[in-house]
N, CA, C and O atoms as a DFTB+ gen file, in Angstrom:
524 C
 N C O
     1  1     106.551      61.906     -39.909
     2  2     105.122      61.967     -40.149
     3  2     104.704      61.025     -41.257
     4  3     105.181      61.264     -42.367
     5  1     103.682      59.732     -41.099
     6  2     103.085      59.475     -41.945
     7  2     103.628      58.708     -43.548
     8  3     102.844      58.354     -44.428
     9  1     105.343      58.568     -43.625
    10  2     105.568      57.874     -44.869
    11  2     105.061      58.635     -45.931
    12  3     104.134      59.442     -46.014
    13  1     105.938      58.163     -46.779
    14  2     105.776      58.777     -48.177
    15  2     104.271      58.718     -48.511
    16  3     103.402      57.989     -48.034
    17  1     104.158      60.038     -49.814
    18  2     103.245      60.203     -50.203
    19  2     102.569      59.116     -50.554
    20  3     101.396      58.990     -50.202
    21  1     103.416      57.855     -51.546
    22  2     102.981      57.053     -51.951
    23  2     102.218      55.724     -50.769
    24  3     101.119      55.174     -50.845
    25  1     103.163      55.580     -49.900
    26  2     102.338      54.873     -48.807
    27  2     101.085      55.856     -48.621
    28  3     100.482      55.245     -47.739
    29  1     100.452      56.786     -48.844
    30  2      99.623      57.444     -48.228
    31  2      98.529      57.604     -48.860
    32  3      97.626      58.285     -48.374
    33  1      98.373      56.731     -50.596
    34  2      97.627      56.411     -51.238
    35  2      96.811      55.814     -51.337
    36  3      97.395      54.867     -51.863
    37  1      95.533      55.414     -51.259
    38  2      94.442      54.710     -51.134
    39  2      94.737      53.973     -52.479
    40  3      94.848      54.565     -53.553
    41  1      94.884      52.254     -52.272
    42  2      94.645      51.290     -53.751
    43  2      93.642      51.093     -53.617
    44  3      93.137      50.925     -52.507
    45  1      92.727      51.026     -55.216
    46  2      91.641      49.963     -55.229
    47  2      91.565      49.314     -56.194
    48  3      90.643      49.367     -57.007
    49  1      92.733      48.450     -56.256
    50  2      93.260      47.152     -57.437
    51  2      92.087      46.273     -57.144
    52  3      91.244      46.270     -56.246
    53  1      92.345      45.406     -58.365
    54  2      90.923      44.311     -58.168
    55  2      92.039      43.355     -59.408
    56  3      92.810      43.805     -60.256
    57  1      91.700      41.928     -59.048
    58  2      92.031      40.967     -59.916
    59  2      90.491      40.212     -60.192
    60  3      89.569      40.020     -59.400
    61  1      90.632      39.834     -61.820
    62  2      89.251      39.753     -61.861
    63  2      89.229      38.003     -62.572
    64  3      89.781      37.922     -63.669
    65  1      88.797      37.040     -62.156
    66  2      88.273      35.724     -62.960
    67  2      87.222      35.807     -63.468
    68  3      86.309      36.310     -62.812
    69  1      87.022      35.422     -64.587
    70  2      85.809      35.304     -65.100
    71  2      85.509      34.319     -66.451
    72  3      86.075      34.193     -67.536
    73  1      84.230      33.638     -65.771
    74  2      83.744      32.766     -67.038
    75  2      84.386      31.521     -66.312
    76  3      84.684      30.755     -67.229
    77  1      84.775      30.896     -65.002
    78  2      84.998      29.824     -64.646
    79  2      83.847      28.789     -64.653
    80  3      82.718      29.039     -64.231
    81  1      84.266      27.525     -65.208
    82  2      83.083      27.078     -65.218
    83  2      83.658      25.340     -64.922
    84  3      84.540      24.567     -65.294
    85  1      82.430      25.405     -63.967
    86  2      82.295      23.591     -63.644
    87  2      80.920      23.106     -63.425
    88  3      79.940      23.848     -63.494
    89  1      80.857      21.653     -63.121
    90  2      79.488      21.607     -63.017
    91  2      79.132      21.182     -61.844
    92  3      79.795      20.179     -61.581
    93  1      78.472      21.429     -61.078
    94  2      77.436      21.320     -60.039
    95  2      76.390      20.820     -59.605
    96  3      75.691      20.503     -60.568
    97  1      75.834      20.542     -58.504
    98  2      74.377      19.961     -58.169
    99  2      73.579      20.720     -57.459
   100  3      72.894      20.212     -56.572
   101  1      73.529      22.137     -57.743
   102  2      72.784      22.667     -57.059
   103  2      71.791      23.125     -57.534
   104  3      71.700      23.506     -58.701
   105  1      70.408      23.170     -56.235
   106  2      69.064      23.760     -57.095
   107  2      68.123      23.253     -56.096
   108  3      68.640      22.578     -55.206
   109  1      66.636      23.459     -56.033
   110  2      65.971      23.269     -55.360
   111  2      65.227      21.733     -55.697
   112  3      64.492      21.103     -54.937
   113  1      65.609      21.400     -56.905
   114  2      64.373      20.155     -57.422
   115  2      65.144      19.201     -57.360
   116  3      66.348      19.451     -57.411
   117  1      64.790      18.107     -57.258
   118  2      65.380      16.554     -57.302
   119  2      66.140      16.182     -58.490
   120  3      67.232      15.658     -58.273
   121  1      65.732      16.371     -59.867
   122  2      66.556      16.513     -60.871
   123  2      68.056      17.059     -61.176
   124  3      69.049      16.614     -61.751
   125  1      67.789      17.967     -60.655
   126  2      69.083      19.616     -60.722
   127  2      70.299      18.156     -59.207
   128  3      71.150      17.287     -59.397
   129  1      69.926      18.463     -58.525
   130  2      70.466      17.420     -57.605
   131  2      71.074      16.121     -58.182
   132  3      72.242      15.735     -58.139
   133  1      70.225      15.675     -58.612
   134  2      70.656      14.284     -59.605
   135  2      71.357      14.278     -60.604
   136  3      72.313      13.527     -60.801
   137  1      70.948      15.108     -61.319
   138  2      71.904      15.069     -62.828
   139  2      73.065      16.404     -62.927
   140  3      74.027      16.536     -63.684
   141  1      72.528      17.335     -61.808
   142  2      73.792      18.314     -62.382
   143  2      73.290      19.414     -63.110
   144  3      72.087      19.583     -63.309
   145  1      74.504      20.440     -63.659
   146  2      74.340      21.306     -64.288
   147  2      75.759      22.118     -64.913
   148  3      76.646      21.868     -64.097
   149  1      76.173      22.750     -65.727
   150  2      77.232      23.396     -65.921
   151  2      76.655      24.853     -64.779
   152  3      75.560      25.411     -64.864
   153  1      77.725      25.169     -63.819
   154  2      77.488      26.915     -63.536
   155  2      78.830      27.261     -63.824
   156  3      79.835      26.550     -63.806
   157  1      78.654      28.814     -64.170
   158  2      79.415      29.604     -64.623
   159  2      80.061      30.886     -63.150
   160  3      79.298      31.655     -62.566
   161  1      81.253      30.800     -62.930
   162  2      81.408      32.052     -61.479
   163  2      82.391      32.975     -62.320
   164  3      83.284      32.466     -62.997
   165  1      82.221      34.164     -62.265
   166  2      82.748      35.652     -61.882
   167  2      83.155      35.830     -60.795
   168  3      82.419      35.567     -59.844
   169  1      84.722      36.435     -60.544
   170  2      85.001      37.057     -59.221
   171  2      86.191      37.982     -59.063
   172  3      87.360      37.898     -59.437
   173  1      85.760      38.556     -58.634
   174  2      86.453      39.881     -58.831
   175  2      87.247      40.166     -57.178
   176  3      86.577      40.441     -56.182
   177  1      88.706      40.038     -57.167
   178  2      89.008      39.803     -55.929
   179  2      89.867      41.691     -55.583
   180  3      90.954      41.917     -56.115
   181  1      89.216      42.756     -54.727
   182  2      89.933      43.855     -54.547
   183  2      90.621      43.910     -53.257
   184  3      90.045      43.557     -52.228
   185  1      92.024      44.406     -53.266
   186  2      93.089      44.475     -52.935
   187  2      94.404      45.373     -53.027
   188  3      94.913      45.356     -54.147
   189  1      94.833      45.887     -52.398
   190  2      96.206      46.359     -52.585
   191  2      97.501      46.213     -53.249
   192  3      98.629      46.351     -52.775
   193  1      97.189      45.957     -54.244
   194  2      98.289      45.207     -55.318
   195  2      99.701      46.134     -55.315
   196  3     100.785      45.559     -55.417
   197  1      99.658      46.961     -55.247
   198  2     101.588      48.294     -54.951
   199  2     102.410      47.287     -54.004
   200  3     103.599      47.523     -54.220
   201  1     102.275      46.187     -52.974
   202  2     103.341      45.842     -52.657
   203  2     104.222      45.050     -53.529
   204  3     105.440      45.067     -53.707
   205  1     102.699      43.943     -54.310
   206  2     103.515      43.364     -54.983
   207  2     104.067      43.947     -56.414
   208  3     105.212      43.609     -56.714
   209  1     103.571      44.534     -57.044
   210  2     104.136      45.141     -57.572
   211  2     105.411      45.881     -57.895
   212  3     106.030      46.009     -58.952
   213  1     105.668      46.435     -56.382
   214  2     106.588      47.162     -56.052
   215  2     107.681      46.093     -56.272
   216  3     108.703      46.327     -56.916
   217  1     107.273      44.362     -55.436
   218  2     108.621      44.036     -55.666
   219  2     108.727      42.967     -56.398
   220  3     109.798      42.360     -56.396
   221  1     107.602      42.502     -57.203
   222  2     107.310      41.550     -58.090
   223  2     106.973      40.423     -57.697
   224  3     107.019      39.428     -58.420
   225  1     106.703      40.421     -56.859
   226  2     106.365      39.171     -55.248
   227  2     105.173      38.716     -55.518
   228  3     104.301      39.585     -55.545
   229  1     104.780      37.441     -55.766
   230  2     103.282      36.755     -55.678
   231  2     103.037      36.541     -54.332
   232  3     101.852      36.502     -54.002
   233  1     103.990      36.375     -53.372
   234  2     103.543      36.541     -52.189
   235  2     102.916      37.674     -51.280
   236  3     102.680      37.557     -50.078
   237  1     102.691      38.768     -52.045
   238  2     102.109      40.160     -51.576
   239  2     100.719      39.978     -52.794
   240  3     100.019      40.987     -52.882
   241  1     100.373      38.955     -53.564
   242  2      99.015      39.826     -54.227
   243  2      98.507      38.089     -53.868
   244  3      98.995      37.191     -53.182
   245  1      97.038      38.242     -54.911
   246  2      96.693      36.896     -54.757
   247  2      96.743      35.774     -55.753
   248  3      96.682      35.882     -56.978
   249  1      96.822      35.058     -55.286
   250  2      97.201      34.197     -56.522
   251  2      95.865      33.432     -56.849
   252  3      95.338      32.585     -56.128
   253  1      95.422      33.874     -58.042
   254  2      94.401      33.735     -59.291
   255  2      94.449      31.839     -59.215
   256  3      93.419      31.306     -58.802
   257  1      95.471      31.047     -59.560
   258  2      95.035      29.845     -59.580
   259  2      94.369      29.489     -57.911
   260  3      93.309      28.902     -57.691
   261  1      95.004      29.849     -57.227
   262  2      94.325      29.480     -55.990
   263  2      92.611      29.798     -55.775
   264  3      91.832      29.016     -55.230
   265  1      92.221      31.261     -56.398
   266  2      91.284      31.431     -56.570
   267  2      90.229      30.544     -57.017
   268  3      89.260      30.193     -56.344
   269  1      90.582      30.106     -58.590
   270  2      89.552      29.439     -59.193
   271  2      90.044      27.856     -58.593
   272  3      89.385      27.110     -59.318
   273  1      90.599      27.244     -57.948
   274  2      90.564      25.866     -57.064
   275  2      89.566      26.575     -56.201
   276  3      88.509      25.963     -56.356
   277  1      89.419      27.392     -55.514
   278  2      88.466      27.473     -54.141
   279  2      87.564      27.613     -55.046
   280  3      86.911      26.573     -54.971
   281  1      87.075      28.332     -55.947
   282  2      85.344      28.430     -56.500
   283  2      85.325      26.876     -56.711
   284  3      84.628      26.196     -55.958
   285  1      86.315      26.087     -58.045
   286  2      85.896      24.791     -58.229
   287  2      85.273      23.738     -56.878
   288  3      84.298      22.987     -56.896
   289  1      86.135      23.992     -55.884
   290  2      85.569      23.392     -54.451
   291  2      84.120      23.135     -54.251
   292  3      83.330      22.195     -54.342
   293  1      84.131      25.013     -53.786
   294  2      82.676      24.648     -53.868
   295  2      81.812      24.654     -54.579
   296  3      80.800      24.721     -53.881
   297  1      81.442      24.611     -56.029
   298  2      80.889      24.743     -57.403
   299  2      80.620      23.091     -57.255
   300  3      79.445      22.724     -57.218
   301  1      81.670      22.108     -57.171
   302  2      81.871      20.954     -57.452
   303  2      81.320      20.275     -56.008
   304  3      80.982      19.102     -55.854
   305  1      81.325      21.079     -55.245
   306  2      81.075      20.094     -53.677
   307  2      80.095      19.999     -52.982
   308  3      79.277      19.776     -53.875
   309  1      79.474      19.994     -51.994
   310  2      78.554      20.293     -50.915
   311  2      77.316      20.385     -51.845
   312  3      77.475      21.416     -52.498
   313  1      75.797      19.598     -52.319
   314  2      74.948      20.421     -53.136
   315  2      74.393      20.887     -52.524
   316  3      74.273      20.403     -51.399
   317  1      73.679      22.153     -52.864
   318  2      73.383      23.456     -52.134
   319  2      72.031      23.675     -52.790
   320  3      71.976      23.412     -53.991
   321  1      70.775      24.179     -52.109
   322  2      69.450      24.775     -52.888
   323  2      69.578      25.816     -53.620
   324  3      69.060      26.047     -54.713
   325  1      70.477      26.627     -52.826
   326  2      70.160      28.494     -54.077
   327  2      71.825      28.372     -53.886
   328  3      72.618      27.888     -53.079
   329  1      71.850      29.389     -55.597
   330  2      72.787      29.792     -55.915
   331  2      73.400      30.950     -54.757
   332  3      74.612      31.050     -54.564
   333  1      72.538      31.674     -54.134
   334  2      72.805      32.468     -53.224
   335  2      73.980      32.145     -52.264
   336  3      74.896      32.874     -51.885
   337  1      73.659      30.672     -51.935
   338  2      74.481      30.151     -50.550
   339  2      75.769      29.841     -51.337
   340  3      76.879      29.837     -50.804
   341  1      75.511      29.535     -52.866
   342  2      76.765      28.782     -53.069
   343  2      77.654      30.163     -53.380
   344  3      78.867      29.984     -53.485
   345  1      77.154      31.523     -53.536
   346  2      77.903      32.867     -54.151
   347  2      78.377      33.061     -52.805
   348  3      79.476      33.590     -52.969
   349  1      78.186      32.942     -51.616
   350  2      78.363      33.105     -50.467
   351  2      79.368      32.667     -49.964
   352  3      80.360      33.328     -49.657
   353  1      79.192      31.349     -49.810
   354  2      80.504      30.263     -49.404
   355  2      81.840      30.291     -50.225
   356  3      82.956      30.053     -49.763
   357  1      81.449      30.719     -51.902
   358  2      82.390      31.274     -52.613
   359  2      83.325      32.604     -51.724
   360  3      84.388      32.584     -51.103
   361  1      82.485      33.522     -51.986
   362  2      82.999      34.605     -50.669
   363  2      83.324      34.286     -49.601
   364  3      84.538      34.376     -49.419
   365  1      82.611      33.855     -48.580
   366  2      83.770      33.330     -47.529
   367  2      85.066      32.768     -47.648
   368  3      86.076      33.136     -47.048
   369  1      84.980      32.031     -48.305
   370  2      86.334      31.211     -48.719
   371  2      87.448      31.705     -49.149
   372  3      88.582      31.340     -48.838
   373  1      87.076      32.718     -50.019
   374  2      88.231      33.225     -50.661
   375  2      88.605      34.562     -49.947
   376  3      89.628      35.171     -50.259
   377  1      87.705      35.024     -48.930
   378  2      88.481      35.995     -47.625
   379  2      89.010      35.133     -47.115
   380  3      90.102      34.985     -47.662
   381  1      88.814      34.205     -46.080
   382  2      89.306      33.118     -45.308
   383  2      91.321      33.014     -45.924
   384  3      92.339      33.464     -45.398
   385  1      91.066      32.086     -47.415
   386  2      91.937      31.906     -48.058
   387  2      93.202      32.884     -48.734
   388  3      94.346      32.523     -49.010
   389  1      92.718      33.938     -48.859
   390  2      93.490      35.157     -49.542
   391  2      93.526      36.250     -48.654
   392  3      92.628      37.087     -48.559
   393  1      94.989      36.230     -47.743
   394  2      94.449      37.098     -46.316
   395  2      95.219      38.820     -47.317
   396  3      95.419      39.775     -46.567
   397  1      95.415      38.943     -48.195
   398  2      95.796      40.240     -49.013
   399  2      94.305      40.927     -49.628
   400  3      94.291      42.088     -50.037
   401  1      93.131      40.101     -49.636
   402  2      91.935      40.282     -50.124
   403  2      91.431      41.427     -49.043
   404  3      91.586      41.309     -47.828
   405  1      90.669      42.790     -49.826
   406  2      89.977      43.602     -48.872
   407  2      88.796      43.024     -48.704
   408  3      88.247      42.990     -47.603
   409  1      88.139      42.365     -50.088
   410  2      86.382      42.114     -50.368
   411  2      86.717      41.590     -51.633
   412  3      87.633      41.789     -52.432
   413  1      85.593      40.770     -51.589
   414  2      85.258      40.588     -52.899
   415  2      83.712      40.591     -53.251
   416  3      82.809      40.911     -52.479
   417  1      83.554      40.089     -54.834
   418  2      82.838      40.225     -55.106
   419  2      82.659      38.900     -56.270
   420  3      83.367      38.923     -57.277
   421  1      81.616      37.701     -56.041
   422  2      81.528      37.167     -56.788
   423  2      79.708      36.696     -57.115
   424  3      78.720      36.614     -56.386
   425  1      79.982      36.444     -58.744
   426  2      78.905      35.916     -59.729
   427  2      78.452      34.553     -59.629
   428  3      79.504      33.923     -59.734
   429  1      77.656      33.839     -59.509
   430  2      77.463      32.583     -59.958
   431  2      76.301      32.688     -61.204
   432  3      75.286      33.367     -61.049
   433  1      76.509      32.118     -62.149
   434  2      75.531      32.088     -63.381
   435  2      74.925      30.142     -63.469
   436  3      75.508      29.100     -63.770
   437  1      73.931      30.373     -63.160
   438  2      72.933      29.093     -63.491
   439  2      72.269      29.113     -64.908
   440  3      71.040      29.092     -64.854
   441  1      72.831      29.152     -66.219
   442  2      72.491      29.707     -67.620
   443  2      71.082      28.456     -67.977
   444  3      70.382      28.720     -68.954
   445  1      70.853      27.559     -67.410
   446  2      70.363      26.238     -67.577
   447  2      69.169      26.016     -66.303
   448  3      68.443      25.027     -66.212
   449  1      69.176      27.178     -65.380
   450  2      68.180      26.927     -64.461
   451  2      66.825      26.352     -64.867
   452  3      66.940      26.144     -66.074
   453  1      66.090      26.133     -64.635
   454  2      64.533      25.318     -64.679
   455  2      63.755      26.473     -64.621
   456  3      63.164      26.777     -63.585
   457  1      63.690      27.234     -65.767
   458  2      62.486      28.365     -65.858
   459  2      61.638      28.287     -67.230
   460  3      62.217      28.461     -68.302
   461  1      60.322      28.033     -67.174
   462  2      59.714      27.665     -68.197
   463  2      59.764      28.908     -69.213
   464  3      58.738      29.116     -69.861
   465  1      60.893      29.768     -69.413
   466  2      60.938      30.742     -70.264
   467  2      61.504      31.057     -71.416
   468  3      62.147      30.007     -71.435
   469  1      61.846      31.604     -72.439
   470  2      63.314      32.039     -73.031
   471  2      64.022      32.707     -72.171
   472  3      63.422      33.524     -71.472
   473  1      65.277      32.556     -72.025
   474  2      65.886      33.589     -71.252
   475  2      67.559      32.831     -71.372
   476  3      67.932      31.681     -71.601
   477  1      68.204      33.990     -71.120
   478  2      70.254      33.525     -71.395
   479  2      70.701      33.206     -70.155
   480  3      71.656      32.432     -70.084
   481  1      70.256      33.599     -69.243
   482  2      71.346      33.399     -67.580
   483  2      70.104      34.031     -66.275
   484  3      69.117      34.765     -66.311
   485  1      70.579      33.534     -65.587
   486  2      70.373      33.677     -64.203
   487  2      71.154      33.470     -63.511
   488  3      71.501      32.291     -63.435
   489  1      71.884      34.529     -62.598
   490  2      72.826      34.994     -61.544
   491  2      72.983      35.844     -60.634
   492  3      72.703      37.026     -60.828
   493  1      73.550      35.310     -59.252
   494  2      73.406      36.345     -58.494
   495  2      74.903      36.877     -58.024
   496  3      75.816      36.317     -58.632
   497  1      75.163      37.506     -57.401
   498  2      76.105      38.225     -57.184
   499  2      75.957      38.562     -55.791
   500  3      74.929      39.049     -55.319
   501  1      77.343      38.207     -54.932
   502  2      77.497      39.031     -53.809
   503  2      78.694      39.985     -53.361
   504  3      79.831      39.789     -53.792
   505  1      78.476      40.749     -52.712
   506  2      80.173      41.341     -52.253
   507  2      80.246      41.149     -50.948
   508  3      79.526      41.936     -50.333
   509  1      80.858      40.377     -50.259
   510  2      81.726      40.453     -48.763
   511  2      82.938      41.261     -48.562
   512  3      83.694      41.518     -49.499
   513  1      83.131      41.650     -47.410
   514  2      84.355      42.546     -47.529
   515  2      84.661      42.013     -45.894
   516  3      83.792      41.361     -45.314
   517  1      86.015      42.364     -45.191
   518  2      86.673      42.284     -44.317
   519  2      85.800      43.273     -43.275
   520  3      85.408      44.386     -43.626
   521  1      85.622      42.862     -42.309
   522  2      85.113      43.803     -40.772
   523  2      85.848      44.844     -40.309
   524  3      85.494      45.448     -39.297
């Protein structure tokens, strides 16, 4: 019946990046396009981490540098209008890429956006998860 108790445990490990930062061309105005910007990504990748664990195997969890190469990708690539699409494609990618990933969940911070205000950050956040 069913494997040990311990197989019979629900994980909800999460590996978390944060504060990655490169710069980008994304934004809606001709400027932001042209000259760029520093953005900042958060991402929080959840997963089943007990296999590797169990046997000390990077090949059972995910591997964190691989992570922040796929945000740099697209942070650095494709320019995009909203941060939305680029938090998105972030998420796709890194399900696509990290087949140990249940969902994730990532930040993009535009701290420098074009808002005639005081203000520290603007960011959005999405979570994708597996079907």
């Amino acid at each position: 019946m069913g494997g040990t108790a311990e197989s019979r445990v629900a994980h909800h490990d999460r590996i978390t990046l944060t504060g990655l930062r490169a710069r980008g061309y994304h934004g809606v105005f001709e400027a932001e396009k042209r000259d760029g910007q520093e953005f900042t990504t958060d991402v929080v990748v959840h997963l089943d981490a007990a296999p590797a664990a169990a046997g000390d195997d990077l090949a059972h969890t995910v591997n964190y540098a691989q992570v922040a190469d796929t945000v740099l990708r697209v942070i650095t690539g494709e320019s995009l209008d909203l941060i939305e699409t680029v938090a998105d494609r972030i998420a796709r990618a890194l399900l696509a890429e990290q087949p140990v990933a249940t969902a994730v969940e990532v930040t993009v911070h535009k701290p420098h956006a074009p808002i005639e205000a005081d203000f520290a950050d603007v960011a959005v956040s999405v979570y994708r998860s597996r079907p």
